[in-house]
N, C-alpha and C positions, 0 to 999 in steps of 0.2 A: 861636644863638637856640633856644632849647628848642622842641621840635614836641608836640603831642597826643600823648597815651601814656595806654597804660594802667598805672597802678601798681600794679595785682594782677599784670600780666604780665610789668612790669619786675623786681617782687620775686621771681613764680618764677624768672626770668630767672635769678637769682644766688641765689637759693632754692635750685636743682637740688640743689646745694652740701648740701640738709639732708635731701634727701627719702629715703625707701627705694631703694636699687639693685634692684631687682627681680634673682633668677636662677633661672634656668629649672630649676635641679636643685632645686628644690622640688616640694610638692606639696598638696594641698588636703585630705587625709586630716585625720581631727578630731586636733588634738593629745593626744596622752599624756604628754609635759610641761606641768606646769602651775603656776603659782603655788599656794602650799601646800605641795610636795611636795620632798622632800629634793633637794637639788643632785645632780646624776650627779657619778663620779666623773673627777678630772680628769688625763687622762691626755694631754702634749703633744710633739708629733715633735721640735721642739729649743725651745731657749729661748736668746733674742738679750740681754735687754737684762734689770738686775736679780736677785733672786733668787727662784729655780725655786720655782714652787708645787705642791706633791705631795699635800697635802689640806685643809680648811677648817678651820681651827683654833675650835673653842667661842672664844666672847666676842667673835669678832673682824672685821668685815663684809668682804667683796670683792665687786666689781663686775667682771663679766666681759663685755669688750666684744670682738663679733665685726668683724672688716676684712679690706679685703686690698690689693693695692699698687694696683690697678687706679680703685679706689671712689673717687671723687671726693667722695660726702656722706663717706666713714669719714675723709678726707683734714681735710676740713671741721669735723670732729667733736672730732678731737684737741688742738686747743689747748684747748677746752675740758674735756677731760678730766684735761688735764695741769696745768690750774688746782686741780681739784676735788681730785687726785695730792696736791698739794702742800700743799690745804687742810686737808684729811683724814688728814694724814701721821702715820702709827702710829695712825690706827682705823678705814683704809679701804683695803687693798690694792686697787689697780685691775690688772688683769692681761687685755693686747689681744692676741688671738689671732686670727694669719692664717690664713682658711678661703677654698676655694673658687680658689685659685690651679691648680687643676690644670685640666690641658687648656688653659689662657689661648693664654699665650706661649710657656711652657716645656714641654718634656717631663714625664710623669708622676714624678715626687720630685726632681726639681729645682728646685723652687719653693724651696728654703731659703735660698741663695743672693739670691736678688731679697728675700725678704722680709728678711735682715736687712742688705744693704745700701739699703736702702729706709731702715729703722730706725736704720742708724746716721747717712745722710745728714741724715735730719730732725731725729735731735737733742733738745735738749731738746723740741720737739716733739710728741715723747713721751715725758713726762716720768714714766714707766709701768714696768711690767714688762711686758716683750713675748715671745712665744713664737709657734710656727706649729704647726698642723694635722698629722698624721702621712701617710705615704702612705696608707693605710689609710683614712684619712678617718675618724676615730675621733672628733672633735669633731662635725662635721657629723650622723656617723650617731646620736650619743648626745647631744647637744644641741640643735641647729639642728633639723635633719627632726622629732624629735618631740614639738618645742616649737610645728611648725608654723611656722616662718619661713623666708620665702621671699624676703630683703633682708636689707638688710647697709647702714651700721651698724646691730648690733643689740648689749641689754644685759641682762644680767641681773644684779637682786643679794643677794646672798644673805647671810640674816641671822646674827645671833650664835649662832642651834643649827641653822647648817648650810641652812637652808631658801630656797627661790626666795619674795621678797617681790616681786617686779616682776619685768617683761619688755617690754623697750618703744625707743623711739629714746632715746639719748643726751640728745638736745637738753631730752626731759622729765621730765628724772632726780633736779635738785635737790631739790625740794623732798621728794621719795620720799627720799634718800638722809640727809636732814637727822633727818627723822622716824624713820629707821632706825636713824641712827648714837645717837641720843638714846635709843632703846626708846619710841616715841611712836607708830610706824606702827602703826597699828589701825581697824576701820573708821570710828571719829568723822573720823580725821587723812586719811583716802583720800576720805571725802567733802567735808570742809574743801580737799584739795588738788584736786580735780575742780571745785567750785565758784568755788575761785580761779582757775582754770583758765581758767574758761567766762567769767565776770568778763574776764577779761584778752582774751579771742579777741572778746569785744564790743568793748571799747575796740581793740583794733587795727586791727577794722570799722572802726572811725568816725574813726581814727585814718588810715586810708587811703583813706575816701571823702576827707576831707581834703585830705590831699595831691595826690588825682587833682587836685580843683577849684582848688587853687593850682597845680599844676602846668597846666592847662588854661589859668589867667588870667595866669601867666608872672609867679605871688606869688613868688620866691623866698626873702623874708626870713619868711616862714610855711612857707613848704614845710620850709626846711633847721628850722626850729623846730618841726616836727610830727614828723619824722624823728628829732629828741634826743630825744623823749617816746617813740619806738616804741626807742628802743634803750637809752633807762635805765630802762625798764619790760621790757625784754626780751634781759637781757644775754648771756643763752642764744645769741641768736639774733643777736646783734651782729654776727659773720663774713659776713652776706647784707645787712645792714641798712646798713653801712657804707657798702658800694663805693656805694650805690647814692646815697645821700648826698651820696658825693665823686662824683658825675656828676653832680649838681646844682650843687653848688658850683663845679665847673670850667665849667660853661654860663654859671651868672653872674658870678664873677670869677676870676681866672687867676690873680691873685698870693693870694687867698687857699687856691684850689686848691694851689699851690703851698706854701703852708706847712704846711697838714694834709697832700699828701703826704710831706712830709719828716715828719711826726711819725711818719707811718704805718709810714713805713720806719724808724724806729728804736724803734719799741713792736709790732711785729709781726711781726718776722723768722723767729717761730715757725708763720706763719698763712702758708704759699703760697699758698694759693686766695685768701684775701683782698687779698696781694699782686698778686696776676696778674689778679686782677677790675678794681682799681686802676689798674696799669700799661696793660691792655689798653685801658680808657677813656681814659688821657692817649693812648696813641699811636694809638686810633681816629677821637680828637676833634678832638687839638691835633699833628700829629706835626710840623708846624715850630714847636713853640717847643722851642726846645734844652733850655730849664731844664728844665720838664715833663718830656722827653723824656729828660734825663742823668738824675731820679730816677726814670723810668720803668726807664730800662735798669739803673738799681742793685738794684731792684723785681726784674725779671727773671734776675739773675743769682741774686740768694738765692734763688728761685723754682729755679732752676738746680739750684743747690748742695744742693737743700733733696729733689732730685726723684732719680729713676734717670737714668743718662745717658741714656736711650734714650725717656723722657719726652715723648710725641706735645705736648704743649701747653706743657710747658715749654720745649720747642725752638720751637715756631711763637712764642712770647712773644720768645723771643732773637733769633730771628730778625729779627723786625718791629720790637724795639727797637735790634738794631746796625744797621737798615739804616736807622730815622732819627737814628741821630747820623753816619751816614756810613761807617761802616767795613763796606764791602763782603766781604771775604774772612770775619769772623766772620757775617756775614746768611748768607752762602752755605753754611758750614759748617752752621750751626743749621738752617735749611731742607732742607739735604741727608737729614738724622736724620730729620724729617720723612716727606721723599721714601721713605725705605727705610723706616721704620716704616709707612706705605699698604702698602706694595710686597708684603707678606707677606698682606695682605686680598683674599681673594678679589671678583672683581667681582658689585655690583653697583649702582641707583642711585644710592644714599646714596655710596659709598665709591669709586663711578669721578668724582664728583662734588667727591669732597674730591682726590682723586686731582690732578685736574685745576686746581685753585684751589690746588693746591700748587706744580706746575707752573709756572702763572705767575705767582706770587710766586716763585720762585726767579728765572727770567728773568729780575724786575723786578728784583729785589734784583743779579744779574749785572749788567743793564745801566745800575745808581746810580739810575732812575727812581725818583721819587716818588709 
C-alpha cells in the first residue's frame, strides 16, 4: 500500500542522479573563463575511446563534457549525451573528459587505467569520444578552476569560430545546442530558451503538487498519468523520472510492474543508474516474488557489467539480488567487495555506520535469511 510521501523528496531521491557533485578542489575566485571568450586550448593525458581531439576546427561545434568514474550525476548524464552523440553525428563532436580522479582511489597518475576501463565497460554508453585529465591537471587548471566550477557533470560548447557559447549541466543543453548547431543562438534565442524554460519549471510545479495529492489519496491511475506528462515534457530528465514511476506502478500492480520492468531492461541497458534505481525498488519492495526478483537480478548484473569491478553499489545491488533468488555464494561474494571497499575509509559516523549494515547483510546473506 503506498504511504504519505513527499514527491519533491521522492524525486530528489533519484534526482541525486542529476544534481552537481560538488568538489572541494574548487574555489569561489570570480571566474576568468567565461562565455564569449575563445575555448582554451585542449590538451589531454590519454584518450580512450574515438578520435583524438588536438584543436577546434572553424565550421564545426563540440561539446566538452567534464566526469569522472566516481560521479553518479556524470554516470546519469551519459545516456543522454550519447543520444545527442549520435543525433548530431558529423556537426557536433562531443568529447567527455575524466577530471579530478586524482587522490580518489588511486595513486597520483594512475587514474588512467580506471578511467578507460570504466569507458570500455559502459560501452555504447558512451557513445562519445572520451579521454582523461593529465597528471598535471592541465584541464582542471585551464578549464574548470577558471571557469569557476566547482561540480561535475559539467559542459561546455563551443561554437563554429571556436568560442565558449554555454556553460552549464548537461541535462540543459538541448535546446542551447539546437540554436547553435543551426547559427540561431543569439540573444532573442537565449531569451526564447530561458523563458521556455521558466514556462516548463511552472508546469512541473504543478505537475508535482499533483502527484503529491494523488499519491496522498492512493489515485494511482492519475498519479502514473501525471508522471507520462513530466516525462514527455521532459525527456532530458527521464533517467530520475522513470524509476520513480516504476515505484508506483509496482505498489499498485505487480504484473504490470512486471512488464515495464522487462521493457526497461531491454531499452535501457545503456542507463545503470536507471537500472539499479529500478531493481533496488523491486528487491526493496517485493523480494519474494521471483519474477520481479529474476528481472531484477538481470537489472543488476548489466549494472555489473556496465560498472568497475570494484563498484561500491553495483556490488550492494548483486548482492541483494543473488541473495533473493537464493544463490548464496554469488550474495556473499558481491557483499564481500562491498566489505573491502568500506575497509579502506577511514572512520567515522557516516562510514562506521555503512560499515556496519554491510556487516549484517553479509551474515544475512551467509546464513540464507530473508
Amino acid at each position: 500500500m503506498m504511504k504519505k510521501f513527499s514527491i519533491f523528496c521522492m524525486i530528489m531521491a533519484f534526482a541525486g542522479m542529476i544534481s552537481f557533485q560538488v568538489n572541494a578542489q574548487g574555489n569561489n575566485a570570480e571566474p576568468t573563463l567565461k562565455v564569449g571568450m575563445k575555448a582554451p586550448k585542449l590538451e589531454v593525458g590519454q584518450w580512450f575511446k574515438g578520435e583524438p581531439v588536438t584543436e577546434f576546427k572553424p565550421g564545426h561545434v563540440y561539446v566538452i563534457e567534464f566526469w569522472a568514474t566516481w560521479c553518479g550525476p556524470c554516470r546519469a548524464a551519459m545516456p543522454h549525451l550519447s543520444e545527442l552523440s549520435r543525433h548530431y553525428k558529423g556537426k557536433v563532436t562531443f568529447i567527455g573528459l575524466d577530471v579530478w580522479e586524482h587522490g580518489k582511489e588511486m595513486p597520483e597518475g594512475d587514474f588512467y587505467e580506471k578511467a578507460r576501463t570504466f569507458t570500455q565497460r559502459l560501452g555504447d554508453g558512451m557513445d562519445y569520444t572520451v579521454g582523461a585529465d593529465n597528471p598535471d591537471k592541465y584541464l582542471e587548471q585551464n578549464w574548470l578552476n577558471p571557469a569557476g566550477i566547482r561540480g561535475i557533470p559539467s559542459s561546455f560548447v563551443i561554437d563554429q569560430k571556436g568560442d565558449i557559447v554555454w556553460i552549464g549541466h548537461p541535462i540543459n543543453i538541448d535546446p542551447v545546442l539546437e540554436h547553435v548547431v543551426n547559427g540561431t543562438y543569439n540573444e532573442t534565442t537565449k531569451a526564447e530558451i530561458k523563458k521556455a524554460a521558466d514556462e516548463q519549471a511552472a508546469k512541473n510545479k504543478e505537475h508535482m503538487a499533483k502527484i503529491e495529492e494523488y499519491g496522498n489519496a492512493k489515485d494511482y491511475k492519475n498519479y502514473i498519468a501525471t508522471m507520462d506528462k513530466l516525462i514527455n515534457e521532459n525527456p532530458s530528465r527521464a533517467s530520475s523520472y522513470i524509476p520513480i514511476k516504476f515505484k508506483i506502478v509496482l505498489e499498485s500492480d505487480q504484473k504490470v510492474a512486471l512488464k515495464m520492468a522487462k521493457s526497461l531492461l531491454k531499452t535501457e541497458k545503456s542507463n545503470p543508474i536507471l537500472l539499479s534505481n529500478v531493481a533496488n525498488s523491486i528487491l526493496d519492495s517485493v523480494p519474494s516474488n521471483k519474477k520481479l526478483t529474476k528481472v531484477a537480478l538481470s537489472m543488476a548484473e548489466i549494472v555489473g557489467s556496465r560498472s568497475l569491478e570494484n563498484d561500491f553499489s553495483a556490488n550492494q545491488l548483486l548482492a541483494k539480488a543473488y541473495h533473493a533468488q537464493g544463490n548464496v555464494s554469488k550474495a556473499v561474494a558481491a557483499q564481500q567487495v562491498v566489505i573491502d571497499f568500506l575497509s579502506s575509509y577511514p572512520s567515522s559516523p557516516q562510514i562506521d555506520k555503512m560499515k556496519a549494515d554491510a556487516q549484517a547483510a553479509l551474515e544475512k546473506y551467509k546464513n540464507g535469511k530473508k
